[in-house]
C-alpha positions as CSV (number, residue, x, y, z in Angstrom):
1,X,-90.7,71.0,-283.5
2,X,-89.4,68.8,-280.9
3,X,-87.2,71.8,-279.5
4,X,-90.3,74.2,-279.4
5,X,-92.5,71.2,-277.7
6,X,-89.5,71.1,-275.3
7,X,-89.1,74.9,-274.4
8,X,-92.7,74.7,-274.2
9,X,-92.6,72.0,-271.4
10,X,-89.8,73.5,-269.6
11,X,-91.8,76.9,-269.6
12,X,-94.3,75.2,-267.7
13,X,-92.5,73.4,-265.7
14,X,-90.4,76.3,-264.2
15,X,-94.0,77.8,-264.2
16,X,-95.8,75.5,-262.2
17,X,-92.8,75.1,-259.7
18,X,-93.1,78.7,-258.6
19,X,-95.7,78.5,-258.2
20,X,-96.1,75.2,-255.6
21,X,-92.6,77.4,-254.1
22,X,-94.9,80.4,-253.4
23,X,-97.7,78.2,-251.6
24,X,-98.1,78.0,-247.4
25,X,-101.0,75.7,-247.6
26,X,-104.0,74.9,-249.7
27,X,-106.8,76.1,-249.1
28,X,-109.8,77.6,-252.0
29,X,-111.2,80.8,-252.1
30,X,-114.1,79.6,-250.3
31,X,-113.0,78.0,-247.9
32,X,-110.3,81.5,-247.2
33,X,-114.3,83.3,-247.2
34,X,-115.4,81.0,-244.8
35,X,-112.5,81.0,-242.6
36,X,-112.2,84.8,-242.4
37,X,-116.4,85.2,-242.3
38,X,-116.2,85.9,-238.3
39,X,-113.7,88.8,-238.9
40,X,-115.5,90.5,-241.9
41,X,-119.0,90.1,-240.0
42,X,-117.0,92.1,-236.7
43,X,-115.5,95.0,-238.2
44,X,-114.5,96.4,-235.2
45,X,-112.0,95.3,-232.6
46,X,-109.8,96.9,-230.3
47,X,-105.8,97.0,-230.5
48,X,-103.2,96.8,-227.1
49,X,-99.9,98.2,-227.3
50,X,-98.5,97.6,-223.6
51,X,-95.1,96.9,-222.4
52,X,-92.3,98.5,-220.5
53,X,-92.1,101.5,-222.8
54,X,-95.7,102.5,-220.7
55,X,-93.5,103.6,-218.0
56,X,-91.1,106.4,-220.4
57,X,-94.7,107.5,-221.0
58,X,-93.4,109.1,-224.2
59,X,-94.1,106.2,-227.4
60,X,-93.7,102.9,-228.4
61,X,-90.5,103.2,-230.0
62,X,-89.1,105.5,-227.2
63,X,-85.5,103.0,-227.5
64,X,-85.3,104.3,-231.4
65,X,-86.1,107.4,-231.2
66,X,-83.8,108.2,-227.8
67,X,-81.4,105.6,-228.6
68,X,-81.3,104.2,-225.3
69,X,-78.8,101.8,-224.5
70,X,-79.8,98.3,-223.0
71,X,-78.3,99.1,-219.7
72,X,-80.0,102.1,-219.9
73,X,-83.3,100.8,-220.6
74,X,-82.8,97.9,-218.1
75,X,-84.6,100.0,-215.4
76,X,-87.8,99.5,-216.9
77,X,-87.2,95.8,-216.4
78,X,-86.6,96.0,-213.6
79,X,-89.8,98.7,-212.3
80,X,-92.3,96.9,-214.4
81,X,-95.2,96.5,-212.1
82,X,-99.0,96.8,-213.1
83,X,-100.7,96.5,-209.7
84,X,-103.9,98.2,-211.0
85,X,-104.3,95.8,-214.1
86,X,-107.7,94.3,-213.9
87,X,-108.3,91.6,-217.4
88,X,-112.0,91.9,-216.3
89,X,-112.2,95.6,-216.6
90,X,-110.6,96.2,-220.0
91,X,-112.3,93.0,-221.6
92,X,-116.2,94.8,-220.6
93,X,-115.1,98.3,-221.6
94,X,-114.4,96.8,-225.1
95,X,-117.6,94.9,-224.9
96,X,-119.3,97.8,-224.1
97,X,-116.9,99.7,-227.0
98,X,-119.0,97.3,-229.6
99,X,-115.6,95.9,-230.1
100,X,-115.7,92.1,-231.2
101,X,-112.2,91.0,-230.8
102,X,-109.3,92.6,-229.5
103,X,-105.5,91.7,-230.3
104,X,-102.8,92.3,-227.7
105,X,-99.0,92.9,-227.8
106,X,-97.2,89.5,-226.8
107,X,-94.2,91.5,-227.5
108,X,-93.3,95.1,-229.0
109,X,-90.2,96.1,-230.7
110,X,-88.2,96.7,-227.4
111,X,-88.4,92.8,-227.6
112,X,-89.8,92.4,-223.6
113,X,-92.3,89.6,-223.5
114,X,-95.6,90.0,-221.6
115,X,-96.0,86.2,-221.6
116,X,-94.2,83.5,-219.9
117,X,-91.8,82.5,-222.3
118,X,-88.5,79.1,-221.8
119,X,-86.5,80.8,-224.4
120,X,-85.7,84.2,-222.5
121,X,-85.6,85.8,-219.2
122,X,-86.6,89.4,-220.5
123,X,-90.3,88.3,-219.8
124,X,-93.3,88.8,-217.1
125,X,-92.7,86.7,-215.0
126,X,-89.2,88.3,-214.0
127,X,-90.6,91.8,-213.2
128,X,-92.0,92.4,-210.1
129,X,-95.3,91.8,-211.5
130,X,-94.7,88.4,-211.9
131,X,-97.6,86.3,-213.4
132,X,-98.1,85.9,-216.7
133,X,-99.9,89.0,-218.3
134,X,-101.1,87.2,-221.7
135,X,-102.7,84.6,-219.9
136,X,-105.4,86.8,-217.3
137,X,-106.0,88.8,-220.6
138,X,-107.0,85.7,-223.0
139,X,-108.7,84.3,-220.2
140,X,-110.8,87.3,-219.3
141,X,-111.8,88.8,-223.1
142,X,-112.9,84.7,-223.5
143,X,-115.2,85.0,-221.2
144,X,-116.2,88.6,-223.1
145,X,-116.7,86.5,-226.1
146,X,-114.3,88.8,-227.5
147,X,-112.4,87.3,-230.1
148,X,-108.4,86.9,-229.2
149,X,-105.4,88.0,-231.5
150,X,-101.6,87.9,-230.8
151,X,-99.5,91.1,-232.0
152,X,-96.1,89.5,-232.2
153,X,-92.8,91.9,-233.3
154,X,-90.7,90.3,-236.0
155,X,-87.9,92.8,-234.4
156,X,-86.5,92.9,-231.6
157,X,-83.8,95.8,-229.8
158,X,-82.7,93.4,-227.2
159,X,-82.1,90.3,-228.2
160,X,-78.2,90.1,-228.5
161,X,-78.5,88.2,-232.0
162,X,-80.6,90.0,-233.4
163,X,-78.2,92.1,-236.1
164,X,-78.9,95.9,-236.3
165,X,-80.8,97.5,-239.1
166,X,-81.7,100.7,-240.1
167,X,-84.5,100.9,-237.3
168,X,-82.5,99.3,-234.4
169,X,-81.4,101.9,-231.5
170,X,-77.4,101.4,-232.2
171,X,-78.6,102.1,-236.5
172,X,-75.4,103.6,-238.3
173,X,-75.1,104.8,-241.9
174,X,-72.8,102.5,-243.4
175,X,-72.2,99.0,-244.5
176,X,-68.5,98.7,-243.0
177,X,-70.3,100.4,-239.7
178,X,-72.9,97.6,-239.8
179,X,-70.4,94.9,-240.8
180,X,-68.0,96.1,-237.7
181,X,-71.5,95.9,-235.3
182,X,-72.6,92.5,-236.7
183,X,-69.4,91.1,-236.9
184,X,-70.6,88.8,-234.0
185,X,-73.8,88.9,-233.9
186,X,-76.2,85.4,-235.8
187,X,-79.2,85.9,-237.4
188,X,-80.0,82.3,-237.9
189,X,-79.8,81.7,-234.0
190,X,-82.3,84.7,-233.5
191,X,-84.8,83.6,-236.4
192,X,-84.9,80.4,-234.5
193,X,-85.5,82.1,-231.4
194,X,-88.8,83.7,-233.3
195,X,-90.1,80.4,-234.5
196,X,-89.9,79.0,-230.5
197,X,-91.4,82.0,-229.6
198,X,-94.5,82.3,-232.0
199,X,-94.5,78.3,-231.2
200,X,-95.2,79.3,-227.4
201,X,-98.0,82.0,-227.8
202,X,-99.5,79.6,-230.5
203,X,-99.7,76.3,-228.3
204,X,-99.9,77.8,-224.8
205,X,-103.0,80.0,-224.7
206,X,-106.1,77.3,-226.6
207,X,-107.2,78.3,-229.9
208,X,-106.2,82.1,-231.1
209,X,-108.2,83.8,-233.7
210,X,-105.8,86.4,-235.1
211,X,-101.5,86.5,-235.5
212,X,-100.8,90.3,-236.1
213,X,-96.6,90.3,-237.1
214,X,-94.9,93.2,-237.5
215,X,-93.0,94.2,-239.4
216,X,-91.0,93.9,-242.5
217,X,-88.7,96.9,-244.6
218,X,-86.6,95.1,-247.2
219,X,-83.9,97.2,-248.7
220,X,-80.8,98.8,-247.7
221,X,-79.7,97.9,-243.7
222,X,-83.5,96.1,-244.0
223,X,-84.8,93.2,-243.5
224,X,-87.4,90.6,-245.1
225,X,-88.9,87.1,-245.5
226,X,-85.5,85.3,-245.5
227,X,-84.5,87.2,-242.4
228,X,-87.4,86.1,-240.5
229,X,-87.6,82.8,-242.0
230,X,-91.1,83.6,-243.0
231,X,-91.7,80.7,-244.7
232,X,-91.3,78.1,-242.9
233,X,-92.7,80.6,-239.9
234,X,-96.2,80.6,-241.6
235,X,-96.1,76.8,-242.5
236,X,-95.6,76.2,-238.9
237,X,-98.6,78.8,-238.1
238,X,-100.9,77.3,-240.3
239,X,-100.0,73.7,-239.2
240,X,-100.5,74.9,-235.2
241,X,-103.9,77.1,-235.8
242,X,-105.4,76.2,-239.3
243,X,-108.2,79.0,-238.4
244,X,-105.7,81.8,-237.5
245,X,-106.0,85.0,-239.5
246,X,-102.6,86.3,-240.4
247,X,-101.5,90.2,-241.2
248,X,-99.5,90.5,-244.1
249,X,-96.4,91.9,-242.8
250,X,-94.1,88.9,-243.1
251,X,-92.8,89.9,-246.6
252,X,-95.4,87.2,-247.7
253,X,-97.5,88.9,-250.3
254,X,-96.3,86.8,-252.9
255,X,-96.9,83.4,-251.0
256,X,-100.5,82.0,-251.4
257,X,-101.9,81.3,-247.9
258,X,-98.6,83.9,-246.5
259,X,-101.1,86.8,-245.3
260,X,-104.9,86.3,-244.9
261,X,-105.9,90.8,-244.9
262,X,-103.4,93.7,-245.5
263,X,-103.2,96.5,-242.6
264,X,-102.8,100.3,-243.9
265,X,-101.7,101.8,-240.8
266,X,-103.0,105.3,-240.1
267,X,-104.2,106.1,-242.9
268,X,-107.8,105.9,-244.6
269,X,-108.0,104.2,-248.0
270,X,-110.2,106.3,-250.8
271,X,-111.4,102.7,-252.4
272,X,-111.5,99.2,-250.8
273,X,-108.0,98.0,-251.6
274,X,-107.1,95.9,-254.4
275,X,-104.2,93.2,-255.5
276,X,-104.1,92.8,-259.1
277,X,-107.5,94.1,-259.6
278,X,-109.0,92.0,-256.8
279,X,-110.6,92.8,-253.8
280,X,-109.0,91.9,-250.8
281,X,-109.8,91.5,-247.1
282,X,-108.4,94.8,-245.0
283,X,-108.6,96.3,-241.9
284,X,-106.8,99.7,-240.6
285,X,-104.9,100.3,-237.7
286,X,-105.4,103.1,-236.1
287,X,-104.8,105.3,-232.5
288,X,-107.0,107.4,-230.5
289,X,-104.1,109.7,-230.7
290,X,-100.5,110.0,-232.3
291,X,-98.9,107.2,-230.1
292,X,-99.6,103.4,-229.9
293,X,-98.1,103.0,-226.3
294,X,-99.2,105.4,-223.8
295,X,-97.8,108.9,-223.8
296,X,-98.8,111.2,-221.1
297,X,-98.3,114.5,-223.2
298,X,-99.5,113.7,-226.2
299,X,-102.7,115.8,-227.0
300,X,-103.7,115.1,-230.7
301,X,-106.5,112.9,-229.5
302,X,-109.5,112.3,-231.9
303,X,-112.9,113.3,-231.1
304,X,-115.8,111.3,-231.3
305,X,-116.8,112.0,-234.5
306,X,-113.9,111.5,-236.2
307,X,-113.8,108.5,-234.7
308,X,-116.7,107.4,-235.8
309,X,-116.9,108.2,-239.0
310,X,-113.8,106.1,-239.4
311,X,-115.3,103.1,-238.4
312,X,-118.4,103.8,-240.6
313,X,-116.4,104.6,-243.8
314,X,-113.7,101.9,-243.1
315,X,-116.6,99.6,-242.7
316,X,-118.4,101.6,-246.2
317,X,-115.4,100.1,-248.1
318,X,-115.6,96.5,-247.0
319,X,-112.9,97.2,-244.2
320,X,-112.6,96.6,-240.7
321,X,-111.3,99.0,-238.1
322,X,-108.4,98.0,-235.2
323,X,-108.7,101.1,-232.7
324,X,-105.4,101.2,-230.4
325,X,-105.8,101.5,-226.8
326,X,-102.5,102.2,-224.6
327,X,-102.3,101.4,-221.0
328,X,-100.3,102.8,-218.5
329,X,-97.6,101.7,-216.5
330,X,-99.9,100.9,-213.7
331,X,-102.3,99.0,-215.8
332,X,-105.5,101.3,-216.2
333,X,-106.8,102.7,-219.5
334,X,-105.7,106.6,-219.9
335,X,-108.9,108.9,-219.4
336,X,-109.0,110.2,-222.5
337,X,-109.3,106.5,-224.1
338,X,-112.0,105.6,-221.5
339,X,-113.6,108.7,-222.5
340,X,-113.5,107.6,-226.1
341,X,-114.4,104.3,-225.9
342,X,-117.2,105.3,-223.8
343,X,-118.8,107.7,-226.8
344,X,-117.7,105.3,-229.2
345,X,-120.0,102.8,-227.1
346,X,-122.7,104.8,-226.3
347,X,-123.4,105.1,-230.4
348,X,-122.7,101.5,-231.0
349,X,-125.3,100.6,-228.7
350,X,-128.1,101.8,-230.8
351,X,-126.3,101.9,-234.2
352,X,-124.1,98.7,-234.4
353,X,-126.4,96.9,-236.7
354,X,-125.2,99.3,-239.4
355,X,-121.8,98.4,-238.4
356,X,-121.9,94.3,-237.7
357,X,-122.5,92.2,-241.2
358,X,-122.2,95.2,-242.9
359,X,-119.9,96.1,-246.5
360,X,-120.0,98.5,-249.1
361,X,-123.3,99.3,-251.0
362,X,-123.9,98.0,-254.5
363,X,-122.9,100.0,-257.3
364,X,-126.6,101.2,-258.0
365,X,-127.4,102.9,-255.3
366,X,-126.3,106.7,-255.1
367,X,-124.5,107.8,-252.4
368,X,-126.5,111.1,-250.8
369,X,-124.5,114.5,-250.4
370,X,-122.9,114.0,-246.9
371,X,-123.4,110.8,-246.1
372,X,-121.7,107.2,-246.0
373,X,-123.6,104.2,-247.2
374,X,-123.3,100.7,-245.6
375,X,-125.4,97.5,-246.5
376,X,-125.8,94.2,-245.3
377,X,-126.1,91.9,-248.0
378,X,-128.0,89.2,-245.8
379,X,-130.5,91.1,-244.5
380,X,-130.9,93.1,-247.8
381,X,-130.7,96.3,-245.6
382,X,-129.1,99.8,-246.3
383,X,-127.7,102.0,-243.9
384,X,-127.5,106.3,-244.4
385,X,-125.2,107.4,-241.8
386,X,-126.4,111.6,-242.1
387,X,-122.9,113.4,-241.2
388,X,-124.3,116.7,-241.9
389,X,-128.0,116.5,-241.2
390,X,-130.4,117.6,-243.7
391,X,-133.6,120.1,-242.9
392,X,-136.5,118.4,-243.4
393,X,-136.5,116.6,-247.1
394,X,-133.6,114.4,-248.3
395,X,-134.0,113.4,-251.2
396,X,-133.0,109.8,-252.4
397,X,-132.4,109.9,-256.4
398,X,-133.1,106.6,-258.2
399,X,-134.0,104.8,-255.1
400,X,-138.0,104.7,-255.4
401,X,-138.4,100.9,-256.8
402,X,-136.0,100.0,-254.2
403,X,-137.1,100.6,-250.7
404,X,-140.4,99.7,-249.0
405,X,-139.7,101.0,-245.1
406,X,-137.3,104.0,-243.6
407,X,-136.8,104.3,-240.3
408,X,-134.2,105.8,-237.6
409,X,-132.0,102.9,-236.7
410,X,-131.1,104.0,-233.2
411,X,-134.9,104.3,-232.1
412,X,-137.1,102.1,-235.0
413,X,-139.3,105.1,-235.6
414,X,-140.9,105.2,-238.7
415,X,-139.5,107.8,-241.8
416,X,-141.9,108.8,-244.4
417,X,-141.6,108.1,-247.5
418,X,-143.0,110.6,-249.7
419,X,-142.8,112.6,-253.0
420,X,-139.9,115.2,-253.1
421,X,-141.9,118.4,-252.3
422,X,-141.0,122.4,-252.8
423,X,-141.0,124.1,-255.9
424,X,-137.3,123.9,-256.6
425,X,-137.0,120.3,-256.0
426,X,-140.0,118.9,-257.8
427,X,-138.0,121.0,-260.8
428,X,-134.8,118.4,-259.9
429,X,-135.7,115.2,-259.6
430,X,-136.9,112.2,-261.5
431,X,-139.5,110.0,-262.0
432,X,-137.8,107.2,-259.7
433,X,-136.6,109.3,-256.9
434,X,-138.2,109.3,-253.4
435,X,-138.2,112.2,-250.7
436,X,-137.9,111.0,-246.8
437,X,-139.4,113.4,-244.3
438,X,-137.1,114.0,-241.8
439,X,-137.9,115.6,-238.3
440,X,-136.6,119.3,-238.3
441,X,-134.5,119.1,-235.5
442,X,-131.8,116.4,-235.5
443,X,-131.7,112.9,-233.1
444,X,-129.8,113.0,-230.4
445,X,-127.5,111.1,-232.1
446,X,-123.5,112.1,-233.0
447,X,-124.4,110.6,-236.7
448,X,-127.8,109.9,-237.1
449,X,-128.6,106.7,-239.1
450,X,-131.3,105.8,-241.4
451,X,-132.6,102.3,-241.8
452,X,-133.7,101.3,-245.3
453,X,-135.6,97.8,-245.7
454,X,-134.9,97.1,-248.9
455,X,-137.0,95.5,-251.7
C-alpha cells in the first residue's frame, strides 16, 4: 500500500513539475480575454514586409532562393536609400484601409535591421538613409491610433554565428557538410544576440501592442525552441510588455503564456481553429499578391472581391485578417497595393460595423445560400454579407422569432420584412421563416450587406 501511495505521489509530482516547466507567466483565461479584447474587436490590420530585398524587386527570400553570397548581397547595404518614405502617408492609407493596427518588419530573414540597433552595424542608420526607420513609423501610425506590432525574424542569413540550416543561403544536404560549415560557427553567442535585439525594439519605441516572431522548423538541419532560447526569450517579453500579444512561432505551443494566437499563413481555414478541442484566438497572414516584399513582376494580385471576402469570412470564423503591403525601394506603396487598399477602404467605410466587434454567428442561425454570416454579440446584431445577390425575395428559414428590423448597412435603409411570397416558395418554407424584400437591382456595393437588429 505504501509503494502504491508512493508511485501515486511521485506520478503527481513529475506531473505537476511539467507542468510549472511549461509555464511563461500566470495569467487566467480571463484575464488572456481581456488582454487580447483590443485585437479580437480590430480584426483587421495591415502587415509591412520592407528591407533591402525591396531593391532585388523579386521576393523576400530573394538570398535563399538565389543563394547570394554576403558580399554579393552587400550592395544592397550599401544603396539602401528610401528618399520617398513618408510615415504620415502610409499610416492614413491604412486608416483609411479600415485597418486598426499595422505590424512592421524590424528585421526580415536577410537579417538587416530597419531600427537603430548597439549590437550590429548591418542596420539603418548605416545606409545612406540614415535615421532610424522604426522610429518615424511607430511615431506616425501612433498618431493614426493605429495599433503597433513588431515582426521580428528568429533567422537570420547574415549574422556570422548564426549556424546554417536547411533554409539558410549556403544550405547543403548532409550532416558531415553542415558539421564542416558550422565547425566554427556559435549558436549560443547568436541566441544572445536575439534576446539584446528583441530587448532593444521592446524598450526603445514606448509600449508595443503586438511581437510577430518568425519562424521555427524543427527537424532535420532545423531549428526550434532550444535554438532560439525561446524560453527564456518569452519570459523576458512578458516581463518587458506584459500586454504584448505574441504569434506562436517560437516552438512555444506547449508552454502556457508561450504564444497568445496562431498565424495560418496563406491559407483560409474551413472552421475557426482548435487546440485540443478548444477554440483559440487566430489571425491569417496574407498578401495582396504571391510575394511579401515587393516584386515588380509579379502579377497574381487579388481583386477586390477576393479580398474582401477574406476578411469577411476570416472574420465569420472568429479570425482576424493581417493583409501584407510591400514597399519599394524608394519607400512608396506599389500601385497596385494603393489600388487595393483604396477599394478595400472605400467598402469599409460604409460596411466596417459588420467587420469591428464582430465573430461567428451562433449555431441557430442558418447560414443563407451565398452568403457569410457575422454577429456582434454586444450589440446582438447580425450581419448577411450577399456574395451573389438574390432577385427580389431571400428567404430567411427559421429566423422569424428572431429579428425585429432589416436594413442595408452601408446606407440604413429600411428592408421589409414580409411573408415569403410566389407559389413555389410558399410550398417550401415553414411556419418560422421570414422573406426580406430586396430591391431588384443590386446596391452599389462590391458585397452588399444586410443589417439584422436582433431580438
Amino acid at each position: 500500500m505504501k509503494h502504491l501511495l508512493l508511485m501515486v505521489f511521485t506520478v503527481v509530482l513529475v506531473s505537476q513539475l511539467s507542468y510549472s516547466q511549461n509555464k511563461i507567466w500566470n495569467e487566467t483565461e480571463e484575464q488572456k480575454t481581456e488582454r487580447m479584447a483590443w485585437w479580437t474587436d480590430a480584426r483587421f490590420g495591415m502587415f509591412i514586409h520592407w528591407g533591402l530585398y525591396a531593391q532585388a524587386a523579386r521576393h523576400e527570400w530573394v538570398k535563399k532562393n538565389e543563394r547570394i553570397s554576403d558580399e554579393a548581397y552587400q550592395k544592397y547595404f550599401e544603396m539602401f536609400n528610401p528618399d520617398l518614405f513618408d510615415a504620415k502617408e502610409w499610416a492614413k492609407k491604412a486608416k483609411a484601409a479600415g485597418m486598426k493596427y499595422a505590424v512592421i518588419t524590424t528585421k526580415h530573414h536577410e537579417g538587416f535591421n530597419m531600427f537603430k540597433s548597439a549590437y550590429t552595424g548591418y542596420n539603418i542608420m548605416n545606409t545612406p538613409y540614415g535615421k532610424d526607420i522604426i522610429k518615424e513609423w511607430v511615431d506616425a501610425f501612433r498618431a493614426e491610433g493605429l495599433r503597433i506590432g513588431f515582426y521580428y525574424s528568429l533567422i537570420d542569413w547574415h549574422h556570422p554565428e548564426y549556424t546554417i540550416d536547411r533554409v539558410h543561403p549556403q544550405s547543403v544536404n548532409t550532416k558531415e557538410q553542415y558539421d564542416a560549415l558550422n565547425k566554427d560557427r556559435d549558436m549560443g553567442i547568436y541566441r544572445e544576440y536575439l534576446k539584446n535585439q528583441v530587448r532593444e525594439i521592446l524598450t526603445n519605441y514606448g509600449k508595443i501592442d503586438v511581437l510577430w516572431l518568425d519562424f521555427s522548423f524543427p527537424g532535420e538541419f532545423g531549428k526550434g525552441k532550444d535554438d532560439w532560447g525561446s524560453v527564456e526569450l518569452m519570459k523576458m517579453v512578458r516581463q518587458l510588455q506584459p500586454e504584448i500579444l505574441v504569434n506562436d512561432r517560437a516552438d512555444l505551443k506547449d508552454y502556457e503564456g508561450g504564444w497568445d494566437f496562431t498565424t495560418p499563413e496563406q491559407f483560409k481555414v474551413q472552421k475557426w481553429p482548435e487546440e485540443n478541442g478548444v477554440k483559440i484566438p487566430w489571425e491569417t497572414c496574407q498578401t495582396f499578391s504571391g510575394s511579401w516584399g515587393y516584386y515588380r513582376d509579379e502579377h497574381t494580385w487579388k481583386d477586390n472581391k477576393q479580398l474582401l471576402v477574406l476578411l469577411i469570412e476570416s472574420v465569420s470564423k472568429g479570425g482576424n485578417v493581417l493583409l501584407n503591403v510591400g514597399p519599394t525601394a524608394r519607400g512608396t506603396f506599389d500601385y497596385r497595393a494603393d489600388r487595393a487598399l483604396n477599394e478595400m477602404g472605400k467598402w469599409m467605410k460604409y460596411n466596417s460595423r459588420s467587420i469591428y466587434g464582430c465573430t461567428e454567428a451562433p449555431k441557430d442561425f442558418i447560414v443563407p445560400d451565398n452568403t457569410l454570416l457575422t454577429y456582434n454579440p454586444k450589440t446582438k446584431r447580425m450581419y448577411i454579407h450577399l456574395l451573389d445577390y438574390p432577385m427580389t425575395n431571400f428567404l430567411l428559414r427559421s429566423y422569424g422569432d428572431k429579428v425585429r428590423y432589416a436594413q442595408f448597412l452601408h446606407d440604413g435603409s429600411e428592408i421589409k420584412i414580409g411573408k415569403p411570397q410566389g407559389h413555389w416558395i410558399q410550398q417550401e418554407t415553414i411556419e418560422n421563416d421570414i422573406n426580406l424584400i430586396l430591391p431588384i437591382i443590386k446596391p452599389n456595393v462590391e458585397i452588399p450587406v444586410i443589417e439584422l437588429f436582433l431580438n
